[in-house]
KEFIFI-955048 format. One record per atom (N, C-alpha, C): atom name; x, y, z. Coordinates in steps of 0.2 Angstrom, whole numbers, m for minus. Atoms other than C-alpha are relative to their C-alpha. Example, Ala and Ser with C-alpha at 12.3 -4.5 7.8 and 13.67 -1.06 7.14 Angstrom:
2
  at   east  north     up
   N      4     m6      0
  CA     62    m22     39
   C      4      6      0
   N     m4     m6     m1
  CA     68     m5     36
   C     m4      5      3
//
This chain:
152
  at   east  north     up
   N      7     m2      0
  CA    m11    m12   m204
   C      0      7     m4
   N      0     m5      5
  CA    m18      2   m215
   C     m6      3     m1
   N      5     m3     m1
  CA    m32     12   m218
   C     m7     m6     m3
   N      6      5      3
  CA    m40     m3   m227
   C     m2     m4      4
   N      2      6     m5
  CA    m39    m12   m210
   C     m6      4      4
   N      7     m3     m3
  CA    m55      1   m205
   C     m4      0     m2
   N      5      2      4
  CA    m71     m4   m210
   C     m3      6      0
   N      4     m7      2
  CA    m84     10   m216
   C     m2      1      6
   N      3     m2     m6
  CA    m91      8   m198
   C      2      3      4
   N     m8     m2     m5
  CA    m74     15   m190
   C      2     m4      5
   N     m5      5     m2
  CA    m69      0   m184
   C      7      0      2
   N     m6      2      0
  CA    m52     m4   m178
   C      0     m6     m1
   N     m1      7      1
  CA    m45    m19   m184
   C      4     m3      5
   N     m4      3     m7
  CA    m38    m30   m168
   C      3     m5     m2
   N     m3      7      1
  CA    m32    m44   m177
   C      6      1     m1
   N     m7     m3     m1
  CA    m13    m38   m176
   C      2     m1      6
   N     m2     m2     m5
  CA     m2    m37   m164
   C      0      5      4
   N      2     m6     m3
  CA     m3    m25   m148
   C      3      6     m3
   N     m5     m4      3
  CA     13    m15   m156
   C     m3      1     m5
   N      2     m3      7
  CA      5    m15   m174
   C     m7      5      2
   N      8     m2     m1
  CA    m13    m12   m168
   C      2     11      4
   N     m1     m7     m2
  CA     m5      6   m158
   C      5      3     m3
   N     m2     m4      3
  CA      5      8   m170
   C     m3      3     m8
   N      5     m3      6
  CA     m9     12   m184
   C     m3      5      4
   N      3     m8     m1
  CA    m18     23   m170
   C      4      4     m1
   N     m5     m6      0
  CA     m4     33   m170
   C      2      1     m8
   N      0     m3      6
  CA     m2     33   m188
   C     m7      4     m5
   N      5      1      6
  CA    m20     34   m194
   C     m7      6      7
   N      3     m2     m1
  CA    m29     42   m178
   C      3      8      5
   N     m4     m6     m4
  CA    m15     55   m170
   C      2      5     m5
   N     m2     m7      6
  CA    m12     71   m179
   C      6      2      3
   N     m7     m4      0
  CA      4     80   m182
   C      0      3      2
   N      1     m3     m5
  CA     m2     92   m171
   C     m8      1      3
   N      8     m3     m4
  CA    m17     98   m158
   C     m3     m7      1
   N      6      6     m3
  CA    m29     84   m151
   C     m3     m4     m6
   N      3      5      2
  CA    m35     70   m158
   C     m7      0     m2
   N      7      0      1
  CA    m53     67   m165
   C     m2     m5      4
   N      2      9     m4
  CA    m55     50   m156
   C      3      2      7
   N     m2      2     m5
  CA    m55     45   m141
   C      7     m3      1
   N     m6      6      1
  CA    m42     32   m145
   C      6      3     m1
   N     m3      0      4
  CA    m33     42   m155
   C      4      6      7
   N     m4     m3     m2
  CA    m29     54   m141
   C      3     m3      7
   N     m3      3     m6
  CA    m27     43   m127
   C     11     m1      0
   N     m8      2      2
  CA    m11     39   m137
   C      4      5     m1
   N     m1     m9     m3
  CA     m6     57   m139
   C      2      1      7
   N      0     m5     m8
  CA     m7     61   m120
   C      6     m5      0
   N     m4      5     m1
  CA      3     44   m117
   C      8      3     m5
   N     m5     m3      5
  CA     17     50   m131
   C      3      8      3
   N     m2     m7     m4
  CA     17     70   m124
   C      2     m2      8
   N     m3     m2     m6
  CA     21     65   m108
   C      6     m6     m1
   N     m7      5      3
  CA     33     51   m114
   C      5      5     m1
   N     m6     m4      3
  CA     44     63   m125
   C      0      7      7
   N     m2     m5     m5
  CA     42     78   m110
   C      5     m4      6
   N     m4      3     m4
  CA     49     67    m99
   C      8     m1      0
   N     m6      2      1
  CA     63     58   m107
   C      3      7     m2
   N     m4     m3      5
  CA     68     72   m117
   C      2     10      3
   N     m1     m6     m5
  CA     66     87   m105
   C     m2      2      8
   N      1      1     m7
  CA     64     80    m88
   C     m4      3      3
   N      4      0     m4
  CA     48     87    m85
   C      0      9      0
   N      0     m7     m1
  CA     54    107    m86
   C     m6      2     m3
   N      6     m3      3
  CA     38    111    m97
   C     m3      1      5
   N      7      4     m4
  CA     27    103    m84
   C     m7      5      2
   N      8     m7     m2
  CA      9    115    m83
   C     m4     m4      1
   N      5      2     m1
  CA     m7    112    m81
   C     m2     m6     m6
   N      0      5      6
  CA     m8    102   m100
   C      1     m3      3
   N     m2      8     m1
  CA      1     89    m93
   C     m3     m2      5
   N      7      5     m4
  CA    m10     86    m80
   C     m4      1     m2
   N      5      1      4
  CA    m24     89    m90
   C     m1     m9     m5
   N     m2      7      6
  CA    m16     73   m101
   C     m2     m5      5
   N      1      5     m6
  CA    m15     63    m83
   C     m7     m1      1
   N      6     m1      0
  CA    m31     68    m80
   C     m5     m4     m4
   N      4      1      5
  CA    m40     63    m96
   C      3     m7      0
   N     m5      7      0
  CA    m28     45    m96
   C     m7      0      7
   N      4      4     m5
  CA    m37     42    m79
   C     m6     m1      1
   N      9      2      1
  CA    m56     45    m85
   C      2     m5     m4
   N      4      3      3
  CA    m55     37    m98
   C      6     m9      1
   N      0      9      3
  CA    m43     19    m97
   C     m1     m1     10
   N     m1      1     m9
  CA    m40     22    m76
   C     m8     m2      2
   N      7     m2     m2
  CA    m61     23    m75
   C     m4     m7     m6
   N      3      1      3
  CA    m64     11    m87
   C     m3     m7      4
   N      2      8     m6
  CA    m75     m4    m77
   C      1     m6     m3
   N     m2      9      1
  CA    m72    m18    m89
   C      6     m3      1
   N     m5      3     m2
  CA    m56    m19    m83
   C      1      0      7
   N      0      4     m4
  CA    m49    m27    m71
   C      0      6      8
   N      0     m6     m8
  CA    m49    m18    m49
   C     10     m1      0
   N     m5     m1      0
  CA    m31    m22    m54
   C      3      3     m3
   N     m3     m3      9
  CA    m27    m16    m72
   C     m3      7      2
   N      0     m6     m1
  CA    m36      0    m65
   C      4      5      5
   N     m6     m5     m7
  CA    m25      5    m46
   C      7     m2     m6
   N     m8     m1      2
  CA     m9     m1    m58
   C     m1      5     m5
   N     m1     m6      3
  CA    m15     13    m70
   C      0      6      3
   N     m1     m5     m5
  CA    m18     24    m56
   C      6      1      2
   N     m6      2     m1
  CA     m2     19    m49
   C      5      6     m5
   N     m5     m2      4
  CA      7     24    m65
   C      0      6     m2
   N      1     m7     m1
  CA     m1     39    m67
   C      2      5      5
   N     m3     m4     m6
  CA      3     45    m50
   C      7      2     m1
   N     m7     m1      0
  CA     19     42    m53
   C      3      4     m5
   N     m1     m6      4
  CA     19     52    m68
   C     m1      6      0
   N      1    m10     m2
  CA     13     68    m59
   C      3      1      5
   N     m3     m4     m6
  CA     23     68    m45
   C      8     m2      0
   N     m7      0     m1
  CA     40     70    m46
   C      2      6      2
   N     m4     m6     m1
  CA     55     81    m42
   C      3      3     m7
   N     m5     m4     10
  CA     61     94    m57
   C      8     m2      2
   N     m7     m1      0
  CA     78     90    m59
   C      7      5      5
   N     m2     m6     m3
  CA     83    108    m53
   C     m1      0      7
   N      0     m1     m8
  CA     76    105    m36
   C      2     m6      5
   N     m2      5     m1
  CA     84     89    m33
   C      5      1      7
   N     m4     m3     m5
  CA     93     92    m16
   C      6     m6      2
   N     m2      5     m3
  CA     99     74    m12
   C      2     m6     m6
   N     m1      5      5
  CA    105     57    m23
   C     m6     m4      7
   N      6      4     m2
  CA     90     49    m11
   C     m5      2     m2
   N      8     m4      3
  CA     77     60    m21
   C      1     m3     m8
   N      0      3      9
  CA     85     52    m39
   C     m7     m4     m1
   N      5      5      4
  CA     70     39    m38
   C     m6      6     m3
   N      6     m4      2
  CA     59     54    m37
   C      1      3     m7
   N     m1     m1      6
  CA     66     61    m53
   C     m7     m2     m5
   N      3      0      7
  CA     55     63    m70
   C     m1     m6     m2
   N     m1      5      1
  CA     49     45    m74
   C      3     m1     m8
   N      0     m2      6
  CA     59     43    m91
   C      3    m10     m2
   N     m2      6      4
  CA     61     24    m93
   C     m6     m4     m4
   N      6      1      5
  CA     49     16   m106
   C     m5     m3      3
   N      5      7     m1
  CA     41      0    m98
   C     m6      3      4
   N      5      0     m3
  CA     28     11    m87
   C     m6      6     m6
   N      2     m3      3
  CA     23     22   m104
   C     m3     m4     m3
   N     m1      7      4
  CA     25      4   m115
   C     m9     m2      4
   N      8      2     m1
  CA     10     m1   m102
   C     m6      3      0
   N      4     m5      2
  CA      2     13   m102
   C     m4     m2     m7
   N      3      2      9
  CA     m1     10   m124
   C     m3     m9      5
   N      4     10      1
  CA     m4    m11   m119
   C     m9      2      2
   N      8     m1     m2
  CA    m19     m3   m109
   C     m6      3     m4
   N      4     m3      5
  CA    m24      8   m124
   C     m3     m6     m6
   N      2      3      8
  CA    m22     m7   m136
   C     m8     m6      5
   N      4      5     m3
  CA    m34    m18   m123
   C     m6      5     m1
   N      6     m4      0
  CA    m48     m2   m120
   C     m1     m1     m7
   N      3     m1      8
  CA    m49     m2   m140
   C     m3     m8     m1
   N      5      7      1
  CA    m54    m22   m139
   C     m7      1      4
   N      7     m1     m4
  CA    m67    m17   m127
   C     m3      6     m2
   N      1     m5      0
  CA    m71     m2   m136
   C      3      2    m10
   N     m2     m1      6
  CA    m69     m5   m156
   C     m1      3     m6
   N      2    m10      5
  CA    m78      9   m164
   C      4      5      3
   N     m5     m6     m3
  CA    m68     23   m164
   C     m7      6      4
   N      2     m2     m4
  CA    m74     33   m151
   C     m1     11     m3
   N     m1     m7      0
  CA    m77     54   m156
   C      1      5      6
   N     m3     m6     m4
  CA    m68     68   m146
   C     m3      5      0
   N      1     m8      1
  CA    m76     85   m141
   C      8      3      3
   N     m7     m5     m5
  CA    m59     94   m140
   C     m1      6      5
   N      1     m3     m9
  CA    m56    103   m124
   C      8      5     m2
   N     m2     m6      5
  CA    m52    121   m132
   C      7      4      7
   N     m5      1     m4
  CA    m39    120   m114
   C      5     m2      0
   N     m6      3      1
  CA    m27    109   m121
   C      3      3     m5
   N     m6     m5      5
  CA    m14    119   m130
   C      6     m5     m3
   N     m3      3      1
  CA     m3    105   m130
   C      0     m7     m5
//
């Protein structure tokens, strides 16, 4: 997919696979740095920043941004009513589980490990399946006021 796969109207193009389809937002509506202009494009963003904080520094950053990222995940795919009373408590679900954990550092026990820093892919992996789903329900690209809050 490619810039020619978005028509003048700003269209996504859906006829891809889930994997290609969120791998053009991410190439075509996530910027290199700061917030996204899109809806779309940052939903994939917040998904990604707390992926890489996670795996890659078990959560030590962790401030208000990154609940701000949970937060904005849960308006706009956890709050979205054409999906399912399922596909929203398991986004809910996944979210929780990516705001509450143990840091590392205060880990007291090996019965606390589960609570650890979520850092294995499949519940970020669904996370995106759920961005590339709200984009079929949702195939105009959506514009962003960025939220002069988010530093990250």
């Amino acid at each position: 997919m490619d810039e020619e796969n978005m028509t003048e109207k700003n269209f996504i193009d859906l006829t891809d696979s889930d994997f290609e389809i969120a791998r053009w937002i991410w190439k075509n509506l996530v910027p290199k740095s700061g917030q996204a202009d899109t809806v779309q494009g940052e939903i994939l963003r917040a998904i990604e920043k707390l992926r890489w904080e996670a795996q890659e520094n078990g959560n030590i950053n962790w401030d208000y941004s990154f609940e701000m990222f949970i937060d904005f995940l849960q308006n706009k795919l956890g709050n979205e009513e054409r999906f399912s009373k399922e596909t929203r408590a398991e986004i809910a679900n996944d979210l929780a589980r990516l705001k509450n954990f143990i840091p590392p550092d205060e880990l007291e026990n090996d019965l606390q490990k589960a609570d650890l820093p979520y850092i294995e892919d499949d519940l970020y992996d669904r996370l995106t399946n759920h961005l590339v789903s709200f984009c079929r329900l949702h195939p105009e690209v959506i514009q962003l006021q960025k939220d002069e809050r988010q530093y990250r």
